[in-house]
CHARMM-style PDB file with segment names, atoms N, HN, CA, C and O in Angstrom:
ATOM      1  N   UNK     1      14.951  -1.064  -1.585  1.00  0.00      PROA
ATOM      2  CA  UNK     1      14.512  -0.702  -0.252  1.00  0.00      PROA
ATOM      3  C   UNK     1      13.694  -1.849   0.325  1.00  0.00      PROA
ATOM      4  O   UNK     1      13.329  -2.683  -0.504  1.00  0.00      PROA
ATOM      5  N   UNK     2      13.407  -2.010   1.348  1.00  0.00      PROA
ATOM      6  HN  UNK     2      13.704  -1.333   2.022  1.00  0.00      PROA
ATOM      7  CA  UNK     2      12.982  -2.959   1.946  1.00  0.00      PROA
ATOM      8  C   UNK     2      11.921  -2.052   3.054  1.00  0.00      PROA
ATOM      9  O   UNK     2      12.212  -1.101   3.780  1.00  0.00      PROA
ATOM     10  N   UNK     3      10.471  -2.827   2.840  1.00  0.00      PROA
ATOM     11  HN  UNK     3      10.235  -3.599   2.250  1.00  0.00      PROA
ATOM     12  CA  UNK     3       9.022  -2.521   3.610  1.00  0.00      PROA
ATOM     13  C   UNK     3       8.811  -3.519   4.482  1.00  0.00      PROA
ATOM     14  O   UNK     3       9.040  -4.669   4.108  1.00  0.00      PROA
ATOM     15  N   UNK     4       8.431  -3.318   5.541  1.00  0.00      PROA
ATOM     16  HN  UNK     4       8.245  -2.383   5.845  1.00  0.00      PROA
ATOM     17  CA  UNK     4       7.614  -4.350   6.356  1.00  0.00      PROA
ATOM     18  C   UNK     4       5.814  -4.700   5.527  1.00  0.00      PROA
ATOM     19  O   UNK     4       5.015  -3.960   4.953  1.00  0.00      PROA
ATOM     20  N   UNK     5       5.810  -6.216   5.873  1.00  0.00      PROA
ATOM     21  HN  UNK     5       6.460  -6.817   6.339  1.00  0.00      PROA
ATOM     22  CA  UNK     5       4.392  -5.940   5.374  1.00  0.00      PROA
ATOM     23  C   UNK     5       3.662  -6.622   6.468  1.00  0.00      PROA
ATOM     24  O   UNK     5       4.290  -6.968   7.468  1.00  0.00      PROA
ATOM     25  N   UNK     6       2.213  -6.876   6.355  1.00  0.00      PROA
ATOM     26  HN  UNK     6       1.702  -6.594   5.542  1.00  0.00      PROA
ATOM     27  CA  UNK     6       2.440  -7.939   7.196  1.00  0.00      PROA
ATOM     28  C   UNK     6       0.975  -8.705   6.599  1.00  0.00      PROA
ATOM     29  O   UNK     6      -0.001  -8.049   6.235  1.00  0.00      PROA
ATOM     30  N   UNK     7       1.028  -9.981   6.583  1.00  0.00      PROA
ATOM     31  HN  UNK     7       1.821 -10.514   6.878  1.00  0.00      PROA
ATOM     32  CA  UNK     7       0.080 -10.980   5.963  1.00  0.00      PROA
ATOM     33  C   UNK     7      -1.299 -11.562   6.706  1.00  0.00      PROA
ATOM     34  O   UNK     7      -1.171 -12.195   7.755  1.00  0.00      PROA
ATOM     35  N   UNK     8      -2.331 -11.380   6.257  1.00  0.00      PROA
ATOM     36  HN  UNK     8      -2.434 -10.867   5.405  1.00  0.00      PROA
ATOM     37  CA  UNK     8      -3.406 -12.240   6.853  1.00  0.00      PROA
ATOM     38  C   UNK     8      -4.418 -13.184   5.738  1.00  0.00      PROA
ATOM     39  O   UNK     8      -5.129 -12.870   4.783  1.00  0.00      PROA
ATOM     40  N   UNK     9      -4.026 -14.658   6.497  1.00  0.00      PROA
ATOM     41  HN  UNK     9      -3.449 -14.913   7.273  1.00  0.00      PROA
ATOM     42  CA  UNK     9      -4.570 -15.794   5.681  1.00  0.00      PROA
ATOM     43  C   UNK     9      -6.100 -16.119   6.195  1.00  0.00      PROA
ATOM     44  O   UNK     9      -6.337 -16.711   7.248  1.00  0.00      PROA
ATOM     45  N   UNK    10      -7.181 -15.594   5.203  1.00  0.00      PROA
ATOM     46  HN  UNK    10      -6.989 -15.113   4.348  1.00  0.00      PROA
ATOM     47  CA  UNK    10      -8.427 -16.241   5.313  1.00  0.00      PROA
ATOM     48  C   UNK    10      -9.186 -17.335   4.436  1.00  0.00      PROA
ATOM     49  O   UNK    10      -8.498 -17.381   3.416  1.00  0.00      PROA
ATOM     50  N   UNK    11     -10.030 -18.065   4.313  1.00  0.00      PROA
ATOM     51  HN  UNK    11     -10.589 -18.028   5.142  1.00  0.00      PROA
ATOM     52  CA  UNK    11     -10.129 -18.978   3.393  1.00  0.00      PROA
ATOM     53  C   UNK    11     -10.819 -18.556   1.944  1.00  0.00      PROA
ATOM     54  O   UNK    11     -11.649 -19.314   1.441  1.00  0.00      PROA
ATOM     55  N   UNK    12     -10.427 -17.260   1.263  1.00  0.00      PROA
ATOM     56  HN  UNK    12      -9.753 -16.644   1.671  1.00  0.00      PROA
ATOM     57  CA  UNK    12     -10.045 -16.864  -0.168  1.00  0.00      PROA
ATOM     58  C   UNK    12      -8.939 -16.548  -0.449  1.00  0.00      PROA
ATOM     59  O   UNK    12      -8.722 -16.039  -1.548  1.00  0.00      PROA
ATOM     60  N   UNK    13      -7.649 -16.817   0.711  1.00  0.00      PROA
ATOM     61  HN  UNK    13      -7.825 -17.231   1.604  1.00  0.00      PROA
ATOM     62  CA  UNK    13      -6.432 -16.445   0.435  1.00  0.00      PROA
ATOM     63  C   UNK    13      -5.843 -15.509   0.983  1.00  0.00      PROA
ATOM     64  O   UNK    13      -6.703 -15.074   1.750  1.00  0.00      PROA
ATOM     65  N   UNK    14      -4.851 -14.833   1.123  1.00  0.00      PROA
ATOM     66  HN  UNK    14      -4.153 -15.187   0.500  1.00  0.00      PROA
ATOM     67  CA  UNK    14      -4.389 -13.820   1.653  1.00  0.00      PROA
ATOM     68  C   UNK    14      -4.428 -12.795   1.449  1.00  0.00      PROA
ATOM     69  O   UNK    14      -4.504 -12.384   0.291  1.00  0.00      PROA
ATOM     70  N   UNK    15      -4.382 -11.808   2.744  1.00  0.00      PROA
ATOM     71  HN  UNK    15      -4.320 -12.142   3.684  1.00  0.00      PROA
ATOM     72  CA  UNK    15      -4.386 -10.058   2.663  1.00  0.00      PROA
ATOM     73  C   UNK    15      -3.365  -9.642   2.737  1.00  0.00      PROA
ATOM     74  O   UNK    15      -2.528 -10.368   3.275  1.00  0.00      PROA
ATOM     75  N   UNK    16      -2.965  -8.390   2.276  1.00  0.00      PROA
ATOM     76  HN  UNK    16      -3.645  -7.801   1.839  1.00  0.00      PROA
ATOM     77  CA  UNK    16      -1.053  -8.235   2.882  1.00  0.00      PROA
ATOM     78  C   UNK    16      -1.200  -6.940   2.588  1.00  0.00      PROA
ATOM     79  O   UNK    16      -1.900  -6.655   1.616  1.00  0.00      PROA
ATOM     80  N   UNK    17      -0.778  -6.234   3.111  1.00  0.00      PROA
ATOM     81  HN  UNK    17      -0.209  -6.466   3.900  1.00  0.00      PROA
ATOM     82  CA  UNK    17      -0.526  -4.088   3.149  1.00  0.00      PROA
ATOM     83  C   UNK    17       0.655  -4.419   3.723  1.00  0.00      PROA
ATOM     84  O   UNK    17       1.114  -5.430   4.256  1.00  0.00      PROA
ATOM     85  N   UNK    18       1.282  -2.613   3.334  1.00  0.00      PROA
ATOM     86  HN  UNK    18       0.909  -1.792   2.901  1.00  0.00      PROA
ATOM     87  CA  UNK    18       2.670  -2.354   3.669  1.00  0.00      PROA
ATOM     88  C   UNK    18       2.225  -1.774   5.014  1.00  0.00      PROA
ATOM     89  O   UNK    18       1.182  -1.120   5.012  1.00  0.00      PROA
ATOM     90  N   UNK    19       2.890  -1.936   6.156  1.00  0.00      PROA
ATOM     91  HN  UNK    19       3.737  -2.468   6.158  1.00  0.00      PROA
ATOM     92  CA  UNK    19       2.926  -1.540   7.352  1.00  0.00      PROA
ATOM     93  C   UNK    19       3.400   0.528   7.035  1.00  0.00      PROA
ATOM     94  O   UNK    19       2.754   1.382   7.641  1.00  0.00      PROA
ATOM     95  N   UNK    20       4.231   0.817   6.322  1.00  0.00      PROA
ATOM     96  HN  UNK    20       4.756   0.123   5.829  1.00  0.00      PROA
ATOM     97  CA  UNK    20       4.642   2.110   6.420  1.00  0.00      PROA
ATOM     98  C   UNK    20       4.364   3.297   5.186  1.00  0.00      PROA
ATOM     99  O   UNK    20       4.909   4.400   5.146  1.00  0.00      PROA
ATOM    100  N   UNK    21       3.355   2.751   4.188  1.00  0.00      PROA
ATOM    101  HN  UNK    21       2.912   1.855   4.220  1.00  0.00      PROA
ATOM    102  CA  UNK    21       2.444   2.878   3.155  1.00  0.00      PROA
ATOM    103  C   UNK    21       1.407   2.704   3.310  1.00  0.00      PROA
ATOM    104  O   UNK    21       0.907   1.591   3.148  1.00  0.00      PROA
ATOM    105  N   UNK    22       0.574   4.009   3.765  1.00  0.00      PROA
ATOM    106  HN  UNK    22       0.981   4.913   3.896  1.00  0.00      PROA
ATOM    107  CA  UNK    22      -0.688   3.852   4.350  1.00  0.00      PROA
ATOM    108  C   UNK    22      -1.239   3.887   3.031  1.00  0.00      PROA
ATOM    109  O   UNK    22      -0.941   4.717   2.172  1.00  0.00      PROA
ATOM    110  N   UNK    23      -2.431   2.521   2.849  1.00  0.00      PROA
ATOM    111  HN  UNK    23      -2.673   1.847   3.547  1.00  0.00      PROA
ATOM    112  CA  UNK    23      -3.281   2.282   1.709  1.00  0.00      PROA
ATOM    113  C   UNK    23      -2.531   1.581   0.672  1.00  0.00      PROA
ATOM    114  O   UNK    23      -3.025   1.334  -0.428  1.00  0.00      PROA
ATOM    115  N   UNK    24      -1.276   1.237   1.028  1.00  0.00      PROA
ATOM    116  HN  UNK    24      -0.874   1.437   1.922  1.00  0.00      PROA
ATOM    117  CA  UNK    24      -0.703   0.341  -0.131  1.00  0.00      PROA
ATOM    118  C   UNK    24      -1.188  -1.161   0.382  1.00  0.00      PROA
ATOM    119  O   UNK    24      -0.734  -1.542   1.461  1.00  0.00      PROA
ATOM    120  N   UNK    25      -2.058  -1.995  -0.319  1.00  0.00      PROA
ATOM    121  HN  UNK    25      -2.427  -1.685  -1.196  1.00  0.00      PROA
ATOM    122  CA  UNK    25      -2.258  -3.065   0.012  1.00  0.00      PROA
ATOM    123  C   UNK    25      -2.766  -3.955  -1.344  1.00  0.00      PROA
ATOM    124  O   UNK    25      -2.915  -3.454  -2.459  1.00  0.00      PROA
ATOM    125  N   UNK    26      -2.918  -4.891  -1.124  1.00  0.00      PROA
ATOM    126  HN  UNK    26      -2.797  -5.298  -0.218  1.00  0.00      PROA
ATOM    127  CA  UNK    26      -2.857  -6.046  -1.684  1.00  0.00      PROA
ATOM    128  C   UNK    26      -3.872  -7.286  -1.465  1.00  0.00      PROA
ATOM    129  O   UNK    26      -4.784  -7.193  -0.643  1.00  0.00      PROA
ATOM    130  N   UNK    27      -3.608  -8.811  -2.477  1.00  0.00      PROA
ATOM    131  HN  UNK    27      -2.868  -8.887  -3.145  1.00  0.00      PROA
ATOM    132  CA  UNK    27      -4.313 -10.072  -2.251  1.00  0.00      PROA
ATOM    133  C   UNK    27      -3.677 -10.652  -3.096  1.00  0.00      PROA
ATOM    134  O   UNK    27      -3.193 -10.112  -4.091  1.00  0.00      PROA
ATOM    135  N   UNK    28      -3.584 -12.016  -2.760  1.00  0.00      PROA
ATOM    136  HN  UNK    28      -3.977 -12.455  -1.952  1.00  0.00      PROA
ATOM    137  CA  UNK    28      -3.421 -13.477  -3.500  1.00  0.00      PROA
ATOM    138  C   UNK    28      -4.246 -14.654  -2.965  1.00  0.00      PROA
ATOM    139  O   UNK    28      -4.789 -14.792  -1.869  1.00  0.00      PROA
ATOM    140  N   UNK    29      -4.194 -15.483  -4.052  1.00  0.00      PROA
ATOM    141  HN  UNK    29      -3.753 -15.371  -4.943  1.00  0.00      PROA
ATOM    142  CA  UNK    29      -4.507 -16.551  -3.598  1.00  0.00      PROA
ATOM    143  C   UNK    29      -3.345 -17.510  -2.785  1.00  0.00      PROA
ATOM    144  O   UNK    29      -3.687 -18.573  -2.266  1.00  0.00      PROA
ATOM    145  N   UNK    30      -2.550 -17.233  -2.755  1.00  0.00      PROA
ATOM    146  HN  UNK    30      -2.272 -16.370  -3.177  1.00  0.00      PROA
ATOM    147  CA  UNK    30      -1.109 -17.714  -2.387  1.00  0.00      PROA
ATOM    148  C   UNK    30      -0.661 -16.861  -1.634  1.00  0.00      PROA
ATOM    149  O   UNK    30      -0.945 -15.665  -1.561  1.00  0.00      PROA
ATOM    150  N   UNK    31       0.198 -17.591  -0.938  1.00  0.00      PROA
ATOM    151  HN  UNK    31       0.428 -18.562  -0.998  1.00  0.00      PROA
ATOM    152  CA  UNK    31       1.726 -16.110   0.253  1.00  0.00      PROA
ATOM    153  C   UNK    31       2.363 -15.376  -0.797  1.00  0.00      PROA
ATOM    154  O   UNK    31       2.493 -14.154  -0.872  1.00  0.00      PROA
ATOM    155  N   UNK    32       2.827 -16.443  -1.768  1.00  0.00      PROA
ATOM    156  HN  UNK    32       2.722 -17.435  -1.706  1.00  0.00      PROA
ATOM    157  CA  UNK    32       3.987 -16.245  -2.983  1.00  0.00      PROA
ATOM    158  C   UNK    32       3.191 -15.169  -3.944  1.00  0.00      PROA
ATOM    159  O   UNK    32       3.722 -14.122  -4.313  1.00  0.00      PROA
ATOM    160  N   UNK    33       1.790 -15.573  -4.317  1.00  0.00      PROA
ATOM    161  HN  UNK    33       1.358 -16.423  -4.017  1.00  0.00      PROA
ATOM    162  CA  UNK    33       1.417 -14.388  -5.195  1.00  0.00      PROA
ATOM    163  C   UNK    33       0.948 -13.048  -4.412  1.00  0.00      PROA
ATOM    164  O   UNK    33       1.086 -11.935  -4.919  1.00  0.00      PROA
ATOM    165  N   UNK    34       0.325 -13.274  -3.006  1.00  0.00      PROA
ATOM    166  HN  UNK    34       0.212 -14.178  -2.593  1.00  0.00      PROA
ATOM    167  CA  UNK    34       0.559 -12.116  -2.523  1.00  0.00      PROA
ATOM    168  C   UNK    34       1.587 -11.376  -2.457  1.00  0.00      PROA
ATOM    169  O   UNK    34       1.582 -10.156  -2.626  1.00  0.00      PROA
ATOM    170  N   UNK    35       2.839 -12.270  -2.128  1.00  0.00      PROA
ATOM    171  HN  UNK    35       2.844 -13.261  -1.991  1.00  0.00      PROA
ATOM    172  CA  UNK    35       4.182 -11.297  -1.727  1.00  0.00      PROA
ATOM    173  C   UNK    35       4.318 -10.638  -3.126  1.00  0.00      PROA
ATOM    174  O   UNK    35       4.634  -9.452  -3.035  1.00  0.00      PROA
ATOM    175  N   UNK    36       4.142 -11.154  -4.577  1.00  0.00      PROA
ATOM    176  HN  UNK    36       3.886 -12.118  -4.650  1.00  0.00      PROA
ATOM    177  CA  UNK    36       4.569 -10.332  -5.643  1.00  0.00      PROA
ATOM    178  C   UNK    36       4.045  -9.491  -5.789  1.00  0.00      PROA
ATOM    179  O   UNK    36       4.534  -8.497  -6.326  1.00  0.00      PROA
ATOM    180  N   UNK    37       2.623  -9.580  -5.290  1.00  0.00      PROA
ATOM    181  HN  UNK    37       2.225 -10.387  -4.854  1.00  0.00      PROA
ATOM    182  CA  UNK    37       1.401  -8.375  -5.611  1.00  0.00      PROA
ATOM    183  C   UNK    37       1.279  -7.273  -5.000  1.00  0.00      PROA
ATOM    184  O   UNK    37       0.573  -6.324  -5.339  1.00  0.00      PROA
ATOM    185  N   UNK    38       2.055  -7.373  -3.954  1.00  0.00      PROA
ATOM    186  HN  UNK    38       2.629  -8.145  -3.679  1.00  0.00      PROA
ATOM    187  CA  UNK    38       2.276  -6.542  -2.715  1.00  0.00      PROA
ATOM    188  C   UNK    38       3.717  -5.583  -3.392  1.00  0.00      PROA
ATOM    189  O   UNK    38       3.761  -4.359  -3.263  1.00  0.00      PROA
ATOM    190  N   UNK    39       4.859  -6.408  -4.128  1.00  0.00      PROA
ATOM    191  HN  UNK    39       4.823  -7.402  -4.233  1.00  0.00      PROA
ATOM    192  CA  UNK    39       5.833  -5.743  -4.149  1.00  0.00      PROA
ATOM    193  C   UNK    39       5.292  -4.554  -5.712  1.00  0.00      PROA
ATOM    194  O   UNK    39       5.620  -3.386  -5.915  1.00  0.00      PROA
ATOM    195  N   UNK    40       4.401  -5.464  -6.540  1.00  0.00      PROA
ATOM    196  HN  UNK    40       4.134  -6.414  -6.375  1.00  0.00      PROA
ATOM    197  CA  UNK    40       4.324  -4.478  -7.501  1.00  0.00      PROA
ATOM    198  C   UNK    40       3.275  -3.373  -6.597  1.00  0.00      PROA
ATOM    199  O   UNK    40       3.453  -2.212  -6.964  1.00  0.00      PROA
ATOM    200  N   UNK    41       2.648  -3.464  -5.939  1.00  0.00      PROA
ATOM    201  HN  UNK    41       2.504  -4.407  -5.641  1.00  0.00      PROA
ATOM    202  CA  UNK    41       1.216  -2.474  -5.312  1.00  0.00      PROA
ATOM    203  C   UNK    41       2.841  -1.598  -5.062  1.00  0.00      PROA
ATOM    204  O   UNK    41       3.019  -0.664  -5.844  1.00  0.00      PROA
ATOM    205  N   UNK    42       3.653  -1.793  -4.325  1.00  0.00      PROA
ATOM    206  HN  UNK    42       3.508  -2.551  -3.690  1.00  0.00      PROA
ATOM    207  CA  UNK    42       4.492  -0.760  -3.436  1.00  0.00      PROA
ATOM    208  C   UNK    42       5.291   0.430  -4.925  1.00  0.00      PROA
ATOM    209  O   UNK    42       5.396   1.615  -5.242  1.00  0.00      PROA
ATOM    210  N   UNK    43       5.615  -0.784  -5.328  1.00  0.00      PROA
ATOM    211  HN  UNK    43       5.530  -1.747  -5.071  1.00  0.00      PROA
ATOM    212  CA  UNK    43       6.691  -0.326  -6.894  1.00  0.00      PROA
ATOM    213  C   UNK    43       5.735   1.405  -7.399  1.00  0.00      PROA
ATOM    214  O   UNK    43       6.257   2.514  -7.513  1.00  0.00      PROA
ATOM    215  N   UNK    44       4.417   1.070  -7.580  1.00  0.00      PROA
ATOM    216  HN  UNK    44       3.993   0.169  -7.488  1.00  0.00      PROA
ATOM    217  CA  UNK    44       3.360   1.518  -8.104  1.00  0.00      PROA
ATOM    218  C   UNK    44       2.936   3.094  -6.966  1.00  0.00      PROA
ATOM    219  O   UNK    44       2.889   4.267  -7.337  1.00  0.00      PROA
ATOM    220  N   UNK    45       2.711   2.592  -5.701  1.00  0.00      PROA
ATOM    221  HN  UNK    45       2.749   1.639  -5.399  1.00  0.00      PROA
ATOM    222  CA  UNK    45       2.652   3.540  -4.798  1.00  0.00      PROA
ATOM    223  C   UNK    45       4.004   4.575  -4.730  1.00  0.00      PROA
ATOM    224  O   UNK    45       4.322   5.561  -4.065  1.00  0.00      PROA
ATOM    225  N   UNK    46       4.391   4.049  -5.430  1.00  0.00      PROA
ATOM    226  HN  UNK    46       4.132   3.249  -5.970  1.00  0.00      PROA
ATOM    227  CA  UNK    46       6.361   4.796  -4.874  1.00  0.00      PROA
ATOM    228  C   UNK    46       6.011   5.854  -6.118  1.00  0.00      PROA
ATOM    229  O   UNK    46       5.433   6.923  -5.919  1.00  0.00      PROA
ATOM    230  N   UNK    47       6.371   5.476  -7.196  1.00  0.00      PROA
ATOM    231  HN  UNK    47       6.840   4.608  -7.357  1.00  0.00      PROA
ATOM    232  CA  UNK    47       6.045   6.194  -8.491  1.00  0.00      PROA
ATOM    233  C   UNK    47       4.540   7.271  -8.480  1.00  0.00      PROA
ATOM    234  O   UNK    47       4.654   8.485  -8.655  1.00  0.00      PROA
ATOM    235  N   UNK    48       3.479   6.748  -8.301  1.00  0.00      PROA
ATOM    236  HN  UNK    48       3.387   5.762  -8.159  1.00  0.00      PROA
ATOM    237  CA  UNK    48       2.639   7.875  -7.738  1.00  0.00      PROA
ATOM    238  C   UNK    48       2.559   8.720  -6.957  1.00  0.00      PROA
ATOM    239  O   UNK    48       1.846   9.717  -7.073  1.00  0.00      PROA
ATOM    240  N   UNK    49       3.629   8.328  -5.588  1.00  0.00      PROA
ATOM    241  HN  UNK    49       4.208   7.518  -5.494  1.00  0.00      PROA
ATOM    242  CA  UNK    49       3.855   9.443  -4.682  1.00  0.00      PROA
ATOM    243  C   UNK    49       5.116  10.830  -5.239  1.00  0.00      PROA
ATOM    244  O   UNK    49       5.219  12.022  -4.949  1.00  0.00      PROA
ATOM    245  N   UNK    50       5.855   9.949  -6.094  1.00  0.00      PROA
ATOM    246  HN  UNK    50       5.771   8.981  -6.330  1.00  0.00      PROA
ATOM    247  CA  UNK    50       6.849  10.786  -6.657  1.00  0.00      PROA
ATOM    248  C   UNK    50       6.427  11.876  -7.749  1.00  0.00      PROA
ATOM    249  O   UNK    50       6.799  13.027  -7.981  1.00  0.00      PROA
ATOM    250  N   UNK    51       5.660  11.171  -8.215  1.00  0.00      PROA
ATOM    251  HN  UNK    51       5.358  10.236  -8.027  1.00  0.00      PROA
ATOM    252  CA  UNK    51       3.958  12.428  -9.340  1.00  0.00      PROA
ATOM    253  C   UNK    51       3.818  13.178  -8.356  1.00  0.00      PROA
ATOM    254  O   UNK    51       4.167  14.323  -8.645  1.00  0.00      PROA
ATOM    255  N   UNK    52       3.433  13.061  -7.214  1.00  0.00      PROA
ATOM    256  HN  UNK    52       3.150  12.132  -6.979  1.00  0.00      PROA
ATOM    257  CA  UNK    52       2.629  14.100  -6.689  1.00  0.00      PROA
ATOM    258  C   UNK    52       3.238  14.966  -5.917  1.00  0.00      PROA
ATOM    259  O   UNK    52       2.732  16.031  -5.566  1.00  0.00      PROA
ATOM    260  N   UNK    53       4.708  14.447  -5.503  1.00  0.00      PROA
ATOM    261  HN  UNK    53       5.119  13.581  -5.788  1.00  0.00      PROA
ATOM    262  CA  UNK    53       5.838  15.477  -5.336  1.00  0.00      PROA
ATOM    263  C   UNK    53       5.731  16.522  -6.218  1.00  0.00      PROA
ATOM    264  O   UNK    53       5.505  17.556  -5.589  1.00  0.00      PROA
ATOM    265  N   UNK    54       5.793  16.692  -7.333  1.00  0.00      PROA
ATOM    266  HN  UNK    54       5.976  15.852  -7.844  1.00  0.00      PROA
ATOM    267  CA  UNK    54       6.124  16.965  -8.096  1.00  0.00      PROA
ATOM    268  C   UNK    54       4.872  18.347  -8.771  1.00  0.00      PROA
ATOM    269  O   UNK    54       4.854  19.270  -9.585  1.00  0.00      PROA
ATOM    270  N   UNK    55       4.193  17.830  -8.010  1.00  0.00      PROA
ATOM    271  HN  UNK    55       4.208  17.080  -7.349  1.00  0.00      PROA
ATOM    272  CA  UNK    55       2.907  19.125  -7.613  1.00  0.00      PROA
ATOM    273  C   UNK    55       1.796  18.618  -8.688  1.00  0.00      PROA
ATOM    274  O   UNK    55       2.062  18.094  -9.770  1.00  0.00      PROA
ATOM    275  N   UNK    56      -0.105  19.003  -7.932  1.00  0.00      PROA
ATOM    276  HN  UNK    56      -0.321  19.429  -7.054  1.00  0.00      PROA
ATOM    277  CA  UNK    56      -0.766  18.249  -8.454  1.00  0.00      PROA
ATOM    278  C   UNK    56      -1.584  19.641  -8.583  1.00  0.00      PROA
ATOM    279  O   UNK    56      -1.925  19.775  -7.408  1.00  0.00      PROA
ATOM    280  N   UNK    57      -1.931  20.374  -9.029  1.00  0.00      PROA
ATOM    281  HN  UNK    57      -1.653  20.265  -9.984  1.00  0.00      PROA
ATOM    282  CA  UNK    57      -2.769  21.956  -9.393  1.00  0.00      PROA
ATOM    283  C   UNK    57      -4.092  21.830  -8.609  1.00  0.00      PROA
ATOM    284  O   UNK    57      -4.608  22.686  -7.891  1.00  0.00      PROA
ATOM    285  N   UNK    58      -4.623  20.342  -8.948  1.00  0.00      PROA
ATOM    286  HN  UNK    58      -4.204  19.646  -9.532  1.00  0.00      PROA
ATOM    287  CA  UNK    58      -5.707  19.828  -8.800  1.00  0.00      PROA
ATOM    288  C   UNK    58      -6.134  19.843  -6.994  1.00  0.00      PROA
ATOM    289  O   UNK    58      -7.205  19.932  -6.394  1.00  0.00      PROA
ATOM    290  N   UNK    59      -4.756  19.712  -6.575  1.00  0.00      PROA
ATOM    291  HN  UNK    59      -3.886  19.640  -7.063  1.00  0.00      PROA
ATOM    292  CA  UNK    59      -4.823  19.289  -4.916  1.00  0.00      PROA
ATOM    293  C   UNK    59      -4.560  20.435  -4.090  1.00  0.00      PROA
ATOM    294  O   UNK    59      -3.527  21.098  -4.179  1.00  0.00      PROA
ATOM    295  N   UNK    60      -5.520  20.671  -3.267  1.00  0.00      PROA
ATOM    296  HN  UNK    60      -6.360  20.132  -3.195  1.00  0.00      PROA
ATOM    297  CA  UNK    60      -4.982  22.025  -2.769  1.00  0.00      PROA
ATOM    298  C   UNK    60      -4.722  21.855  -0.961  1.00  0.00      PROA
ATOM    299  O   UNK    60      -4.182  22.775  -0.347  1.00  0.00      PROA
ATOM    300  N   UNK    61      -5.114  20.761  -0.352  1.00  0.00      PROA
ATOM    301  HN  UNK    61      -5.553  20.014  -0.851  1.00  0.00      PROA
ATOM    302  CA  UNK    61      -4.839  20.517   0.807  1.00  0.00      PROA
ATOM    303  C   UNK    61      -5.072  18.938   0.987  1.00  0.00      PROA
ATOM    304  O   UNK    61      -5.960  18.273   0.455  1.00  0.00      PROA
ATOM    305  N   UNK    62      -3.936  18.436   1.977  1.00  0.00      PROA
ATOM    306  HN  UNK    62      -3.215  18.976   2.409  1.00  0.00      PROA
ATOM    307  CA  UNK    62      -3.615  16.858   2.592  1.00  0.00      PROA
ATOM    308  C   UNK    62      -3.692  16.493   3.766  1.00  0.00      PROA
ATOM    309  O   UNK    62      -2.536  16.477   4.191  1.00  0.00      PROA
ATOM    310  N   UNK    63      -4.643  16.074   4.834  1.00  0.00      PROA
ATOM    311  HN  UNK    63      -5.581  16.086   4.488  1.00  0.00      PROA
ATOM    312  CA  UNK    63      -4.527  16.193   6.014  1.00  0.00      PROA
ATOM    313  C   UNK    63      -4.549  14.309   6.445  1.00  0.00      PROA
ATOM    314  O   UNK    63      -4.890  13.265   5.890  1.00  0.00      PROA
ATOM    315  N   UNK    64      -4.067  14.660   7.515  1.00  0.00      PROA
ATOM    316  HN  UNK    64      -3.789  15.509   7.965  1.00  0.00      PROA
ATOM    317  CA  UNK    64      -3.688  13.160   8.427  1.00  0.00      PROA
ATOM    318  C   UNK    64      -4.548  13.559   9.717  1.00  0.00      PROA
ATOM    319  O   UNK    64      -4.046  14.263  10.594  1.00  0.00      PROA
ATOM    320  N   UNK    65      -5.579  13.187   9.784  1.00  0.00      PROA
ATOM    321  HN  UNK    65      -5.987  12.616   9.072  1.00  0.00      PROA
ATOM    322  CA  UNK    65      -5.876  12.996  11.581  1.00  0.00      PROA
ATOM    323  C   UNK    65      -6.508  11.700  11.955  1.00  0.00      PROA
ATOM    324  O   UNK    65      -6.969  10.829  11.218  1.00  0.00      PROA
ATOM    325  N   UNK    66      -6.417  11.768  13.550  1.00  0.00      PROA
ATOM    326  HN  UNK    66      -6.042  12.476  14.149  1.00  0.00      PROA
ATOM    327  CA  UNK    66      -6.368  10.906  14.384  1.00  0.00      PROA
ATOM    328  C   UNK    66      -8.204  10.568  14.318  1.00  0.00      PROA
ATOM    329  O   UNK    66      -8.926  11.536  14.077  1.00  0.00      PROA
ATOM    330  N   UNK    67      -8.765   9.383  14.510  1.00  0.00      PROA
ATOM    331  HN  UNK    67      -8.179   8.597  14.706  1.00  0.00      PROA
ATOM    332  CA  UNK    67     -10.453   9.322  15.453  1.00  0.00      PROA
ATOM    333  C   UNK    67     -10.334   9.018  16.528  1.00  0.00      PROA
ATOM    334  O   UNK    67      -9.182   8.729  16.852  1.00  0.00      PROA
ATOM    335  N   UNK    68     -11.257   8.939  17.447  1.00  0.00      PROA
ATOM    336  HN  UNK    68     -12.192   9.173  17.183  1.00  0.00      PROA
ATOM    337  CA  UNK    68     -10.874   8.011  18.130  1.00  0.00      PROA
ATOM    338  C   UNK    68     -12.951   7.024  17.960  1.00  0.00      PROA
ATOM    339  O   UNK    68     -14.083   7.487  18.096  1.00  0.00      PROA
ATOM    340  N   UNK    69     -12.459   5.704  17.645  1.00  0.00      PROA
ATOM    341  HN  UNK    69     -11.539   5.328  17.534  1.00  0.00      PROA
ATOM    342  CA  UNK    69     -13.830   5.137  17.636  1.00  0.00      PROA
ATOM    343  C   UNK    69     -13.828   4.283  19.467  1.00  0.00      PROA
ATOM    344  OT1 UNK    69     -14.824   3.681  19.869  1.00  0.00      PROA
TER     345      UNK     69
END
């Protein structure tokens, strides 16, 4: 499958999150080691979301809302 990500270079190196994986994110010191670090963060997020399909006893409500700051 293929994610958008998108990259930001500061002078310790780069930031990178998945644009459509909220909280999947990442760092390198490099583009190249970010981009790998990013693909295992996603690999990793995929497999934990599929756990929790799968029902968590522990979790009893998930909410998404908006702020506005």
């Amino acid at each position: 499958m293929k994610y958008r990500v998108t990259l930001v270079e500061s002078e310790e190196g780069w930031a990178i999150w998945c644009d459509d994986l909220p909280g999947c994110c990442s760092q390198g010191a490099t583009r190249e080691e970010a981009l790998g670090n990013i693909r295992e963060a996603i690999a990793e997020y995929l497999a934990a979301k599929t756990v929790g399909l799968q029902g968590d006893a522990g979790v009893r409500t998930v909410l998404h809302e908006e702020v506005l700051v």
